[in-house]
FIFINU-874467 format. One record per atom (N, C-alpha, C, O, CB): residue in three letters; z, y, x. Coordinates in steps of 0.02 Angstrom, whole numbers, plus 32768, in hexadecimal, padded with zeros to 4 digits. Atoms other than C-alpha are relative to their C-alpha. Glycine has a CB too. Layout:
N
alaZYX
...
***
This chain:
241
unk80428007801D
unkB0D87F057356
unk80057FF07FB5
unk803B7FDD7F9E
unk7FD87FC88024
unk7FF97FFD804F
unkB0AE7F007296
unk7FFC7FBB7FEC
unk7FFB7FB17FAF
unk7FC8802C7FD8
unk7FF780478013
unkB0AD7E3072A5
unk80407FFA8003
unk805E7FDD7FD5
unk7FDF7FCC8028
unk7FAC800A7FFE
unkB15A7E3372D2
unk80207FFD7FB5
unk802F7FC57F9E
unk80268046802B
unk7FF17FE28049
unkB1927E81721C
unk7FF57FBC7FE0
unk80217F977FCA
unk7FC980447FE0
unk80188036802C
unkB12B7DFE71D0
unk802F7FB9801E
unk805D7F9E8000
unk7FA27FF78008
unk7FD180467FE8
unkB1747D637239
unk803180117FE9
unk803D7FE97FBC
unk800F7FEA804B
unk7FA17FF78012
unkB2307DA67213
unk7FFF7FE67FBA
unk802D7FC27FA8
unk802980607FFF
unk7FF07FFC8040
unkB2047DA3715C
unk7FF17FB77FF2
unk800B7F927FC8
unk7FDB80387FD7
unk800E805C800F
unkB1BD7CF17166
unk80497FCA8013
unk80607F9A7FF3
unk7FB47FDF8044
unk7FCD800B7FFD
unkB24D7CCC71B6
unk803A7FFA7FCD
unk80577FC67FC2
unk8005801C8022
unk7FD67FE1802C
unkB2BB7D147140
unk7FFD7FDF7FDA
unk80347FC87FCC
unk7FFA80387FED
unk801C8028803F
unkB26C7CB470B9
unk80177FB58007
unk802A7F887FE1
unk7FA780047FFB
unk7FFB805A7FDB
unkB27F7C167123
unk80477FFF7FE6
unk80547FD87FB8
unk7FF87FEE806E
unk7FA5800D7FDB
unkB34E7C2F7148
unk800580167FA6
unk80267FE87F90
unk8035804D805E
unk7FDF8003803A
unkB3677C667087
unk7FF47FBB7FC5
unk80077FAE7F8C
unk7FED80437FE4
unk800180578043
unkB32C7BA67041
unk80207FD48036
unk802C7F9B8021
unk7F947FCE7FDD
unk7FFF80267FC7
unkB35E7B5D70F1
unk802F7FFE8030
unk803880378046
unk7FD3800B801C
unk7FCF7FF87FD3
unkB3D77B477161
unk7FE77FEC8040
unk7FCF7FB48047
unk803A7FDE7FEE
unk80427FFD7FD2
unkB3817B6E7210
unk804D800E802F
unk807C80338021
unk7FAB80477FF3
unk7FE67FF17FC8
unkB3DB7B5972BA
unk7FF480358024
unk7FBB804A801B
unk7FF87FD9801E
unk80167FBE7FE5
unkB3DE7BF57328
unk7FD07FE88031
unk7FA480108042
unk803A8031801F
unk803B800E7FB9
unkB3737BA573B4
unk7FD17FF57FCC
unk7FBE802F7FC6
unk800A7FB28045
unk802A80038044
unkB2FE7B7D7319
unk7FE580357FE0
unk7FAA80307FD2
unk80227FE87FD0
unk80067FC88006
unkB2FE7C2272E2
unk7FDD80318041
unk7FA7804E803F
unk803D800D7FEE
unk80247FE07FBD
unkB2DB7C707390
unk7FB47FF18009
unk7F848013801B
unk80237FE28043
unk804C802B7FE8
unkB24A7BF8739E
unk7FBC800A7FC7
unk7F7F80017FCE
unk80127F9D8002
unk80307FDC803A
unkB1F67C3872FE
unk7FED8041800C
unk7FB38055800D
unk802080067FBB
unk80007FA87FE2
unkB21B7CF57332
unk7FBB7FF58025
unk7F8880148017
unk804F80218044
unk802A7FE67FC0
unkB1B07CD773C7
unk7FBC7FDB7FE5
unk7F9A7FCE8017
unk80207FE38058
unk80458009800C
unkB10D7C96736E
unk7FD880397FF5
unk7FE4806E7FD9
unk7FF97FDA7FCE
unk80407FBE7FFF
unkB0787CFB737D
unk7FC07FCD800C
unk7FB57F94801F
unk800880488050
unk804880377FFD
unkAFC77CD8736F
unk7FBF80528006
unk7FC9807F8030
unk7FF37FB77F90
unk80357FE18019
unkAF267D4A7337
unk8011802E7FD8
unk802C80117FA8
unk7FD77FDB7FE5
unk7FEF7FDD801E
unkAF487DD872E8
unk7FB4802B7FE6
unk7F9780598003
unk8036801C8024
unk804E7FEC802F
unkAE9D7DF57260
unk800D802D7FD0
unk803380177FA5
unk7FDA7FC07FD4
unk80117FD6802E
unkAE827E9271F9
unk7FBD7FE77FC6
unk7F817FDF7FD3
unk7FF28040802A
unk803180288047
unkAE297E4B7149
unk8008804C7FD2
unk803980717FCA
unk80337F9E7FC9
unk800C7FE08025
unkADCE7EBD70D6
unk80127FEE7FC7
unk801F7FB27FC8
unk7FD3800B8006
unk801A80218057
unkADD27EA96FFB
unk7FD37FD48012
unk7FA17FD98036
unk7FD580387FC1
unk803E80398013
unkAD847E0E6FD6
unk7FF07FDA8032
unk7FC77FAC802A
unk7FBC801C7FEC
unk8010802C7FD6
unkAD857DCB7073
unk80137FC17FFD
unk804B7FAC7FEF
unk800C8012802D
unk7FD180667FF7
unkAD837CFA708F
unk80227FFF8026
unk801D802E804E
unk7FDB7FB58017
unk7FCC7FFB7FC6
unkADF87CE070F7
unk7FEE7FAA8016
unk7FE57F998051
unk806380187FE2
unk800780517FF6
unkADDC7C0570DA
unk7FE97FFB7FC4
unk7FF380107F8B
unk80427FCD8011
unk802B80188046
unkAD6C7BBB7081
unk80117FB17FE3
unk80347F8C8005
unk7FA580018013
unk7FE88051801F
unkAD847B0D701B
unk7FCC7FF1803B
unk7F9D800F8053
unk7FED7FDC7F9A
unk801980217FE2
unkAD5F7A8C7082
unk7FDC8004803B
unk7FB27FDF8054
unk7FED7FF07FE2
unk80117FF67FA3
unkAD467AD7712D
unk8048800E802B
unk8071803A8020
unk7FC680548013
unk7FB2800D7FDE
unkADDB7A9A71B7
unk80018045801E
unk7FD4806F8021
unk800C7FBA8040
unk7FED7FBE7FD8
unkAE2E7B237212
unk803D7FD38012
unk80527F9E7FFA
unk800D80567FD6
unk7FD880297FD8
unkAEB07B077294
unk803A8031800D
unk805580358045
unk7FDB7FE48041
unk7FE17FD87FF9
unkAF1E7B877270
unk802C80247FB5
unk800C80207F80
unk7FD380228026
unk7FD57FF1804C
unkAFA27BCF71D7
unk7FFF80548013
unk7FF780718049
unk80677FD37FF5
unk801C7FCA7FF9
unkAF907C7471AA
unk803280367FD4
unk802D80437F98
unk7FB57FF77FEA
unk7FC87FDD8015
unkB0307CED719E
unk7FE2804F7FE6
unk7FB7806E8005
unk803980028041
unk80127FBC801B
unkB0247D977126
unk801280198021
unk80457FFD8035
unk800F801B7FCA
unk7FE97FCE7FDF
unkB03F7E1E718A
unk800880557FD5
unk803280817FD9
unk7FCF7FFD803D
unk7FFE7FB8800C
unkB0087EB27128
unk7FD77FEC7FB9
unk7FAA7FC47FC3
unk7FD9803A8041
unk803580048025
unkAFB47EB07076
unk80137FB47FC3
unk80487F957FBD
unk7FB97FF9803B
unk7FE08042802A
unkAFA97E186FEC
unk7FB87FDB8003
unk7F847FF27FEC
unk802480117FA1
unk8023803F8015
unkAF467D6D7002
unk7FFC7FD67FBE
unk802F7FC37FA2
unk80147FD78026
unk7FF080258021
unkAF037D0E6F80
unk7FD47FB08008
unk7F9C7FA7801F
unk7FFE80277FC9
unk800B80487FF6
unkAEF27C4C6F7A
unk7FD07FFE7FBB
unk7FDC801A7F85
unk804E7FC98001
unk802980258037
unkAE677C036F0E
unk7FD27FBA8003
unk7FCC7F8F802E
unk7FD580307FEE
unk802F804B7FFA
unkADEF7B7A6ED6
unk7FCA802B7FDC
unk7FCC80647FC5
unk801E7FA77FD2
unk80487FE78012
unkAD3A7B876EA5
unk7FDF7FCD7FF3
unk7FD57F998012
unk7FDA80268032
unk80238035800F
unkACD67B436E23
unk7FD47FFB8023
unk7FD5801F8055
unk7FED7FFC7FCB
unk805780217FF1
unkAC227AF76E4D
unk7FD980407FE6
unk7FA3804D8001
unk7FE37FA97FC7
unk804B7FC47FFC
unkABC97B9F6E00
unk802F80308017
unk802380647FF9
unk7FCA801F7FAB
unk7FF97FD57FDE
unkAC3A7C036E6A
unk8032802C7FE8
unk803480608008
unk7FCB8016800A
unk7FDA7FF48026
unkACBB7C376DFE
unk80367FFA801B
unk803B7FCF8047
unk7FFA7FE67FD1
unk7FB880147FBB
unkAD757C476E4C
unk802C80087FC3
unk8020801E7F8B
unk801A80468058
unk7FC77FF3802D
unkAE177C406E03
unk803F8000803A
unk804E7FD1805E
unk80077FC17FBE
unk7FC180107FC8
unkAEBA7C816E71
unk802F7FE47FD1
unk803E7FE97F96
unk80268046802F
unk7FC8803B8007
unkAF367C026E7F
unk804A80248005
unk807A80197FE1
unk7FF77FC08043
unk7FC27FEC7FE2
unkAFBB7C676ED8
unk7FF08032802A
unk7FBD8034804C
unk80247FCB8023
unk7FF47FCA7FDD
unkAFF17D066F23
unk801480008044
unk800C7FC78059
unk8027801C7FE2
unk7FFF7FFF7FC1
unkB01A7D286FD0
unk801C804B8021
unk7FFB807A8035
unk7FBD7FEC8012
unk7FE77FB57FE5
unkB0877DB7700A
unk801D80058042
unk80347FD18058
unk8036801F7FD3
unk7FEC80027FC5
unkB0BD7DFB70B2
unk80317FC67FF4
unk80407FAF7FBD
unk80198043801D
unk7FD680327FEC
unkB1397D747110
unk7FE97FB87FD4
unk800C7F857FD7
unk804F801B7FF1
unk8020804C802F
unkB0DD7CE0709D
unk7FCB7FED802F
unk7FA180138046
unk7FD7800E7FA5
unk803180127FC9
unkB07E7C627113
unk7FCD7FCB7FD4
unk7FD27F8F7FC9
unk802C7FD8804B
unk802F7FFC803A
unkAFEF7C5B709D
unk7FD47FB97FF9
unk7FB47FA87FC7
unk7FCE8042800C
unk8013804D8002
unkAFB47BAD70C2
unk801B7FDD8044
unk7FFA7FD48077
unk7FA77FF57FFA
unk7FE380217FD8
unkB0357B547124
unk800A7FAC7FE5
unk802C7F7C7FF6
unk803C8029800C
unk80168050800C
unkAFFB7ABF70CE
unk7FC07FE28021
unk7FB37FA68024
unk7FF47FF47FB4
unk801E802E7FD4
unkAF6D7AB6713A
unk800D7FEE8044
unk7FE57FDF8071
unk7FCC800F8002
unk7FE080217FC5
unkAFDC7A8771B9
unk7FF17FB18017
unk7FD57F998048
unk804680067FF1
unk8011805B8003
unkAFE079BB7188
unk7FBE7FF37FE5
unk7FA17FBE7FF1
unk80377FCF7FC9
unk804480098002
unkAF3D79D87143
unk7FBA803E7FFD
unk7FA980627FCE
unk80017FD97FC8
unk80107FD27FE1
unkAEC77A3E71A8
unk7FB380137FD4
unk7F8F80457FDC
unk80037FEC8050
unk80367FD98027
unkAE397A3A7124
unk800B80117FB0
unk80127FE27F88
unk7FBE7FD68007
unk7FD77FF78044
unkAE6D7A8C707E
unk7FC980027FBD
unk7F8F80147FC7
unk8031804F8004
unk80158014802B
unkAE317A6C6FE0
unk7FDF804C7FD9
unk7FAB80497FB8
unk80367FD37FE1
unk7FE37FC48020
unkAE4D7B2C6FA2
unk7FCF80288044
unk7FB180178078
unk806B80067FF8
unk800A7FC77FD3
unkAE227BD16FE7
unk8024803E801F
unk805980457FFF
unk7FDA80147FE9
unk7FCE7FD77FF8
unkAE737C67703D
unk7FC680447FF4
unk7F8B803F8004
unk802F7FF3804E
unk80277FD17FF9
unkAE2A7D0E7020
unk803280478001
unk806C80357FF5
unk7FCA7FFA7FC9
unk7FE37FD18003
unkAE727DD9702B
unk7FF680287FBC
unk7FC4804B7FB5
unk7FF3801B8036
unk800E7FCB803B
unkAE817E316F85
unk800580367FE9
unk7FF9804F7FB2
unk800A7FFA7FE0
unk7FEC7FB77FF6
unkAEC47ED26FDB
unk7FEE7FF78037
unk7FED7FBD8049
unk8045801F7FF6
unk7FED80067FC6
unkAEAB7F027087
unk803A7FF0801F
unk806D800D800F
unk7FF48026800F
unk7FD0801D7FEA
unkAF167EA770E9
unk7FF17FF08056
unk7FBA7FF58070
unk80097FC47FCF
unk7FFC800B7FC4
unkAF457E78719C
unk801C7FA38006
unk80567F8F8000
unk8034803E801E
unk7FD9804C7FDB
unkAF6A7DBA71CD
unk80117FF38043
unk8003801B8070
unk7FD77FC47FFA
unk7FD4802A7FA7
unkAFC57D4B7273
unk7FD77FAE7FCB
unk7FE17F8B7F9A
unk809F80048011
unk800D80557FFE
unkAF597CAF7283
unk802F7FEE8040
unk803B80078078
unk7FA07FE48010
unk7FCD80237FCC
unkAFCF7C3F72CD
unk7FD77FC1800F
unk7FAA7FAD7FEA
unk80547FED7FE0
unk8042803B7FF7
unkAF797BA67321
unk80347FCA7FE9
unk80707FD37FF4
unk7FD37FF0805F
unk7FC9802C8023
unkAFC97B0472C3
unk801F7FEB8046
unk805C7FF2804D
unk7FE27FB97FC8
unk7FD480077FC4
unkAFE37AC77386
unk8045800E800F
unk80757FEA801D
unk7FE9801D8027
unk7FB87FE77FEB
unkB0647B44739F
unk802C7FF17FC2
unk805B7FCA7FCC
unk800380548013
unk7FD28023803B
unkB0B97B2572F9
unk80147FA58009
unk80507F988000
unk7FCD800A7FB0
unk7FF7802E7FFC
unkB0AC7A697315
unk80547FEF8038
unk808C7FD58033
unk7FBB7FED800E
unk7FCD7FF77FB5
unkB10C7A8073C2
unk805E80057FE6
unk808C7FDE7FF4
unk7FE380658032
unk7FC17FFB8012
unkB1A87AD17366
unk80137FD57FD9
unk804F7FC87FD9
unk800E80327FEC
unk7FE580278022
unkB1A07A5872E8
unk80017FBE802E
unk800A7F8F8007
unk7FDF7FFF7FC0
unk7FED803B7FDE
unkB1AE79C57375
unk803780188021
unk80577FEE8041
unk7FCC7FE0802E
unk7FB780017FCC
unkB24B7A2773CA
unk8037801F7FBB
unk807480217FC6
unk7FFA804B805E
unk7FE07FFD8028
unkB28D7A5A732C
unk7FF67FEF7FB7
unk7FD380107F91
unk800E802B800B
unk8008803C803A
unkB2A079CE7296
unk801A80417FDA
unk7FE9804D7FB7
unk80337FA57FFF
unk7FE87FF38034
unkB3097A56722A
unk7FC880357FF0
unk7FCD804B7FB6
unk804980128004
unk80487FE1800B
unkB2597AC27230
unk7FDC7FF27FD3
unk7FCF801A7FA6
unk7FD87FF7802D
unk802280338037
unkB1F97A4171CF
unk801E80097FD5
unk8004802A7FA8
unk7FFD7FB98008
unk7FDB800A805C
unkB2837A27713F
unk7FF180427FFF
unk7FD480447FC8
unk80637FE77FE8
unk80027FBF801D
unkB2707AF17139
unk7FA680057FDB
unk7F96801D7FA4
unk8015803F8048
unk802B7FF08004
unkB1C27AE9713E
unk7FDD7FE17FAE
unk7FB87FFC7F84
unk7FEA7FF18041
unk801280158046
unkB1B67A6370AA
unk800E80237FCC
unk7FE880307F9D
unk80177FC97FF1
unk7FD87FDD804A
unkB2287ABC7031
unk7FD980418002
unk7FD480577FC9
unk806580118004
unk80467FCE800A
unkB19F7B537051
unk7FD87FE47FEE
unk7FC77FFE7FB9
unk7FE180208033
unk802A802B803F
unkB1237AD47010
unk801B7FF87FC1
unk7FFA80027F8E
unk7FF37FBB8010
unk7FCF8007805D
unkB1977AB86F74
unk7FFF80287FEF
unk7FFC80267FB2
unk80497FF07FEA
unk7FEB7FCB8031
unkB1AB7B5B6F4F
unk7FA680227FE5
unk7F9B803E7FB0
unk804080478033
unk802E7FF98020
unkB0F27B776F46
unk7FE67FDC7FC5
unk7FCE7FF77F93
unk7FE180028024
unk800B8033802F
unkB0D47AE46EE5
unk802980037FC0
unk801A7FEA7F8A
unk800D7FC2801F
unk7FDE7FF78036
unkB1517B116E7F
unk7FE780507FD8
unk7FF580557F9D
unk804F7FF98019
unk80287FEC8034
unkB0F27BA66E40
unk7FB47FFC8005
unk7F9580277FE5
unk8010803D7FF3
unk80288024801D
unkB0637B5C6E42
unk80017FD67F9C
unk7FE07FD77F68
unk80047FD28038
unk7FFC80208033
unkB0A17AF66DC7
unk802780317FB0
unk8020801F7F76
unk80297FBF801E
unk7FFF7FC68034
unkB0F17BA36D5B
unk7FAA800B7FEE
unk7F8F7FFC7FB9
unk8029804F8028
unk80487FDD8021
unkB0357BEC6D5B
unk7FEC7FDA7FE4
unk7FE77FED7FA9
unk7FC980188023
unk80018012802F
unkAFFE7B576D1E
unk80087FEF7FAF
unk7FD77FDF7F8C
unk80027FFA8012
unk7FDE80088028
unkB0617B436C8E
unk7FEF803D7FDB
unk7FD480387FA4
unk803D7FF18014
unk80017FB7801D
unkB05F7C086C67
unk7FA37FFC7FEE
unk7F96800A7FB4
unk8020804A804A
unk80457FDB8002
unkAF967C1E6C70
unk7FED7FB77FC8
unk7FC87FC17F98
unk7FC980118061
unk8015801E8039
unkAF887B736C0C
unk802880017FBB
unk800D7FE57F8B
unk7FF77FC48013
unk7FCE7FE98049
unkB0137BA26B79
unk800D80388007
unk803780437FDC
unk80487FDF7FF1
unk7FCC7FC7802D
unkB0487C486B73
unk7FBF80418004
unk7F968050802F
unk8067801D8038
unk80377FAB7FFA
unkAFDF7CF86B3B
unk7FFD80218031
unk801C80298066
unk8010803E7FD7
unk7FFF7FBF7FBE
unkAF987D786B85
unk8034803A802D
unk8035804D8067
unk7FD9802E7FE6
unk7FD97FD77FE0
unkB0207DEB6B90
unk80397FDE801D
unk805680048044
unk801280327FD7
unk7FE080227FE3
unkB0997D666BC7
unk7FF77FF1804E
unk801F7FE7807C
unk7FFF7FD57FDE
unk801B802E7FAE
unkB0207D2C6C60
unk800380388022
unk801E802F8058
unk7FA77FD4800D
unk7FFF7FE47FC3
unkB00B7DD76CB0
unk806280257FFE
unk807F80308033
unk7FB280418004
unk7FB67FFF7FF8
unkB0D07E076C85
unk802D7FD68026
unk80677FE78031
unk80187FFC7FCC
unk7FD7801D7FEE
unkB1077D7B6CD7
unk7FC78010804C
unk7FE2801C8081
unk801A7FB77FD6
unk80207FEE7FAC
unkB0847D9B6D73
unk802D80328015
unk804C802E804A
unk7FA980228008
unk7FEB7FB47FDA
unkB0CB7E506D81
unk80567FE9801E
unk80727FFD8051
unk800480567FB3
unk7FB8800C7FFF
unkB17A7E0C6D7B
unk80047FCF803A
unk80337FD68061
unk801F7FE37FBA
unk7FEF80227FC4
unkB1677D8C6DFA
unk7FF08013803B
unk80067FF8806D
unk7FEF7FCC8000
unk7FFE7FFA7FBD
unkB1157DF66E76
unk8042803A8015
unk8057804B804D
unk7FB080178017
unk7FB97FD17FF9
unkB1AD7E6F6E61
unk80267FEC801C
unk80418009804B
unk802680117FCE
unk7F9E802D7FF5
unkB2417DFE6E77
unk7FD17FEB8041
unk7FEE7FFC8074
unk80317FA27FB1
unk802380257FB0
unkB1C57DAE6F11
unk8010803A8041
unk803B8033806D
unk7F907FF57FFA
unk80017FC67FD4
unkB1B07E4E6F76
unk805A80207FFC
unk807B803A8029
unk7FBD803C7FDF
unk7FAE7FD37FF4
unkB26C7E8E6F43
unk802B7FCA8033
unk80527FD38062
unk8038800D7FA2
unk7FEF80387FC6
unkB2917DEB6F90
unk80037FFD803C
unk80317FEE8062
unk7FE37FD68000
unk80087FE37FA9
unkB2527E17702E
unk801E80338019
unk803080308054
unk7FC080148016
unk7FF27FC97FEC
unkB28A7EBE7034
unk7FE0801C8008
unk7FE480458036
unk801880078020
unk803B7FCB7FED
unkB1F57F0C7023
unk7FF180347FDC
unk7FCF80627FF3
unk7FC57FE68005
unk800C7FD5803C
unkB1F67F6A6F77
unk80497FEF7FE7
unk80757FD28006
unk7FB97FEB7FCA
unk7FDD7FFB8039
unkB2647F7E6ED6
unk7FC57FC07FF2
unk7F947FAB8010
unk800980507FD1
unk803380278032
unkB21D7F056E52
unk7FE0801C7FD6
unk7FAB80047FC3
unk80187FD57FDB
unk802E7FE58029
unkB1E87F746DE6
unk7FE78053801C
unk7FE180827FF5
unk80247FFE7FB4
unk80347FD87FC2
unkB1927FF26E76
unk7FF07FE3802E
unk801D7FD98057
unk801680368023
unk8001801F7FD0
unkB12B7F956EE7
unk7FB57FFD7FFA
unk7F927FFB7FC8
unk802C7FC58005
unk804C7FED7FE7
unkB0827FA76F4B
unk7FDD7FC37FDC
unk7FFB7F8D7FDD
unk7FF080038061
unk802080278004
unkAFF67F496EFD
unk7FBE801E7FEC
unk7FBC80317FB2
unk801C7FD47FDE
unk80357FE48015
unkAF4B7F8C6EF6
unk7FDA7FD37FE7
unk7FB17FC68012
unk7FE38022802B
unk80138018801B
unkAF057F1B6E82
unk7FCB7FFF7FD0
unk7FD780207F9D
unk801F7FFA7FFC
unk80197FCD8040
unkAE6D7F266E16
unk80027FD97FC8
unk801C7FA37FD5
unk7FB2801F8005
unk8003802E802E
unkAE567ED86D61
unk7FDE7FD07FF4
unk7FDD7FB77FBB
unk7FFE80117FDC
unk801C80287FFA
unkADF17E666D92
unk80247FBA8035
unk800A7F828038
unk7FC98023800E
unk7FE780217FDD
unkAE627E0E6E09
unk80337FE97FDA
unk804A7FB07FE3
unk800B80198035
unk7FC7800E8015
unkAEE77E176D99
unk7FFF7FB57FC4
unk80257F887FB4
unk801980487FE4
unk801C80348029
unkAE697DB76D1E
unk80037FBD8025
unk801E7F8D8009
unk7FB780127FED
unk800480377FF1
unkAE4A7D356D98
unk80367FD6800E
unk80377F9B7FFC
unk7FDF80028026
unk7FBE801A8036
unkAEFF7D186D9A
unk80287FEC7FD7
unk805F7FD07FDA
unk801080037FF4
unk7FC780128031
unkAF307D0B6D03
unk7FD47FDD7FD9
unk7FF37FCA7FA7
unk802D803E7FD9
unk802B801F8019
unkAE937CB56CC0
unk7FE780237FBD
unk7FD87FFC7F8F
unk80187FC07FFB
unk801A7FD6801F
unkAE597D4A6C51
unk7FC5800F800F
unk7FAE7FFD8045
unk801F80297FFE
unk80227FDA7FF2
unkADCC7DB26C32
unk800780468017
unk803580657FFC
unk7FE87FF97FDD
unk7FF57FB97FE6
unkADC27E586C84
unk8020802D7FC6
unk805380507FC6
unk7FB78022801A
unk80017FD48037
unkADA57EA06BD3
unk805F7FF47FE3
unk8088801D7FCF
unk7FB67FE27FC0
unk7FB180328020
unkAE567E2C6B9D
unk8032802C8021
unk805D80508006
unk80107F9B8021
unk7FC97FE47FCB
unkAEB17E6C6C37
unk800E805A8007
unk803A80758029
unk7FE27FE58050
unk80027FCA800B
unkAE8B7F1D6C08
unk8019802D7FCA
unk802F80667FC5
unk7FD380028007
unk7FC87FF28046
unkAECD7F1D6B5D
unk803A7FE38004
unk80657FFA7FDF
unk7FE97FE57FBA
unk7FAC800C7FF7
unkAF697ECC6B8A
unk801F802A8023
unk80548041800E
unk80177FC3801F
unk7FD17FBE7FD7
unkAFA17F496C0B
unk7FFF80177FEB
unk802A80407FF9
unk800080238030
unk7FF67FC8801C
unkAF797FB16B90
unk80487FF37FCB
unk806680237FB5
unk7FB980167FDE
unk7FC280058022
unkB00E7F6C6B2E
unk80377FE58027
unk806D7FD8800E
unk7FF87FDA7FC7
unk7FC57FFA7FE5
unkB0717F4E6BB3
unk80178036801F
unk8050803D8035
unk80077FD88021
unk7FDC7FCB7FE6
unkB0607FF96BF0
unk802880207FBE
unk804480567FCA
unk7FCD80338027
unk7FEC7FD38029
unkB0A3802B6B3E
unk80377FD37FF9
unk805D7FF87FD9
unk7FD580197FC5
unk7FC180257FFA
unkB1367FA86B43
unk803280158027
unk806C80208015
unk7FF67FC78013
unk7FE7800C7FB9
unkB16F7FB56BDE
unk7FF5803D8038
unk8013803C806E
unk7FD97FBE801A
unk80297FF07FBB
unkB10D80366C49
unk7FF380038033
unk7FF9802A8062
unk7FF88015800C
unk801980277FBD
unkB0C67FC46CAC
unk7FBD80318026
unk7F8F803D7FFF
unk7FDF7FA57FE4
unk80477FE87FF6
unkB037801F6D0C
unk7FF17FF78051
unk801F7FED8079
unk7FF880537FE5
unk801F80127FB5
unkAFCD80086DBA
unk7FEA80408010
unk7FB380507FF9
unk7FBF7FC48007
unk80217FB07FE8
unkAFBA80C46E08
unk7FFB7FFC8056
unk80227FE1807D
unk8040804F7FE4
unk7FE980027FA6
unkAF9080E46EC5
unk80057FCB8019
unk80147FCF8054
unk8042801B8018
unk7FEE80467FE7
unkAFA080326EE3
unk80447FE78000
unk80607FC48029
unk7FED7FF98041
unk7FB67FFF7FFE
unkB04580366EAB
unk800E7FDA7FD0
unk7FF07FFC7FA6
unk8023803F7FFB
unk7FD480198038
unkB09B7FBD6E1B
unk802680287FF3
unk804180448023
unk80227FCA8007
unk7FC37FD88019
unkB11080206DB3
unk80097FF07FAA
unk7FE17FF07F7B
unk7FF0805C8011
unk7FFF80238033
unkB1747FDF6D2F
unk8034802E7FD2
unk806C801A7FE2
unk80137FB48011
unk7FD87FCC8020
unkB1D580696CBC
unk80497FBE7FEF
unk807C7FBB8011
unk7FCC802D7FAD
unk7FC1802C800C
unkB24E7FD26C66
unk7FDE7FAC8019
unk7FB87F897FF9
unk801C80067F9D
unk7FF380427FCE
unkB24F7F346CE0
unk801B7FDC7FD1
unk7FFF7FA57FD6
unk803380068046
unk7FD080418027
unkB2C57ECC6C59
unk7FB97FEB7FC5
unk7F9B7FB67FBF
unk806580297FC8
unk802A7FFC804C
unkB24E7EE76BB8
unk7FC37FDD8021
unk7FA77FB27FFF
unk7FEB805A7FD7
unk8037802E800A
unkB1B87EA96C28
unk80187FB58010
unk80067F817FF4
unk7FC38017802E
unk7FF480608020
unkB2127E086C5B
unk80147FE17FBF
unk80107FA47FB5
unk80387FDC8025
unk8000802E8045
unkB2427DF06B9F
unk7FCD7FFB7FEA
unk7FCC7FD77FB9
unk802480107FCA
unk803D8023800B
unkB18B7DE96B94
unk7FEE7FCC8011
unk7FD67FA47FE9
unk7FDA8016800F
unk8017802E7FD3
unkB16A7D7A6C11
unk80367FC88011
unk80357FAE8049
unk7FEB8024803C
unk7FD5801F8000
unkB1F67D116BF6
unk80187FF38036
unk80227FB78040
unk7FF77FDA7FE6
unk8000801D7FBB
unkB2247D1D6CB0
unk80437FD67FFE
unk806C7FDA7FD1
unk7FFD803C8040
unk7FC680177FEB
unkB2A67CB16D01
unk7FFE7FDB8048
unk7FE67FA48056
unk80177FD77FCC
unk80237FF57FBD
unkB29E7CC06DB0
unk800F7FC1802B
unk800D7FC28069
unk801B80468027
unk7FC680487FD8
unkB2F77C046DE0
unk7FB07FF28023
unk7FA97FED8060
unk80367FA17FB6
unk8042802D7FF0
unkB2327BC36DEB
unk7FE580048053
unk7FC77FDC8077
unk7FBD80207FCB
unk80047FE37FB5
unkB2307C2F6E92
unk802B7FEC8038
unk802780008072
unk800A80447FFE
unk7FBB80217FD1
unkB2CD7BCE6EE1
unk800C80298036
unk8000800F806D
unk7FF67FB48023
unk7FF97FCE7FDD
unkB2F77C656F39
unk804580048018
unk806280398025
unk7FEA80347FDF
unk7FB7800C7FD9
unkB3A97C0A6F81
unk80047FC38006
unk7FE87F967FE6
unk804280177FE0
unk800080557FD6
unkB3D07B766FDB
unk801F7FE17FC5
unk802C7FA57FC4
unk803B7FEF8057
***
């Protein structure tokens, strides 16, 4: 089934920051839950309404946000297959933030129950599961930094670049070819631009670099030249034990 794929890769993600017993491993394999087809734009969780369940990518890209008071959003964080897109509302089942789809996408609600379960027969689960909290938090705390100090063409050069190295990570793309049907308006709310902003910078990063979004496709002509834009340096992603 097309949850399977997705669990392996969560997996995958787990055992490359983690050191996971094979009965531990087995016992992750075999989670399953709800398997929900989400349109564009769909909520998936809203601030401040509990849910009792974490919510694995299967197909497509989630994004995490907050929302001012006149309704205004800003994503926090990305969300690609094998990423268990709020496995922080595990210890706390009402979240502050939101989940929504910004491509068609497929999810596995998992009910926290059954997650709880493995984490009471297997303690080395948990330490995996935290250091997946760290690593979000840890870019969390990149976007920060980037969207409050560095330019325009820096903030979406270093977006493009991290969902590259993310997805090559998995094994799902190249880094600089990789599915993202994205429009410029998402990319704005990302990177804390205006549409109009985010429209003239691709336009100079497609002449740098040629960076461009066709078909729903990322494609990056020279991959090095846009991380010397974007000053990447991919440690922030702790992508090894």
């Amino acid at each position: 089934m097309e949850y399977l794929s997705a669990v392996e890769l969560f997996v995958r993600r787990l055992t490359s920051r983690s050191k996971l017993e094979r009965p531990s491993i087995s016992a992750l394999l075999d989670l399953d839950g709800r398997l929900v087809p989400v349109q564009r734009g769909e909520d998936l969780i809203l601030p401040g309404h509990p849910v009792s369940y974490s919510t694995l990518v299967v197909r497509g890209v989630l994004g995490r946000f907050d929302q001012m008071l006149d309704g205004k959003r800003q994503i926090t964080a990305l969300h690609i297959p094998g990423d268990m897109a709020d496995l922080h509302s595990l210890p706390i089942p009402t979240p502050s933030w939101g989940i929504q789809s910004l491509v068609p996408s497929t999810t596995l609600q998992i009910p926290h129950e059954r997650l709880r379960r493995v984490l009471d027969s297997h303690p080395d689960v948990a330490i995996a599961f935290w250091r997946d909290t760290v690593v979000d938090a840890s870019i969390l705390a990149k976007w920060t930094a980037y969207i409050g100090r560095a330019d325009a063409t820096t903030r979406i050069a270093h977006l493009f670049c991290e969902l590259g190295v993310r997805m090559a990570f998995q094994g799902m793309a190249a880094k600089d070819d990789f599915p993202l049907a994205f429009t410029q308006a998402q990319i704005a709310d990302a990177v804390g631009l205006t549409t109009v902003h985010v429209n003239r910078t691709m336009a100079v990063l497609r002449a740098a670099c040629g960076l461009s979004i066709e078909k729903g496709r990322v494609m990056v002509r020279d991959w090095n030249v846009m991380a010397s834009y974007a000053n990447f340096d991919d440690s922030y992603l702790l992508m090894s034990r």
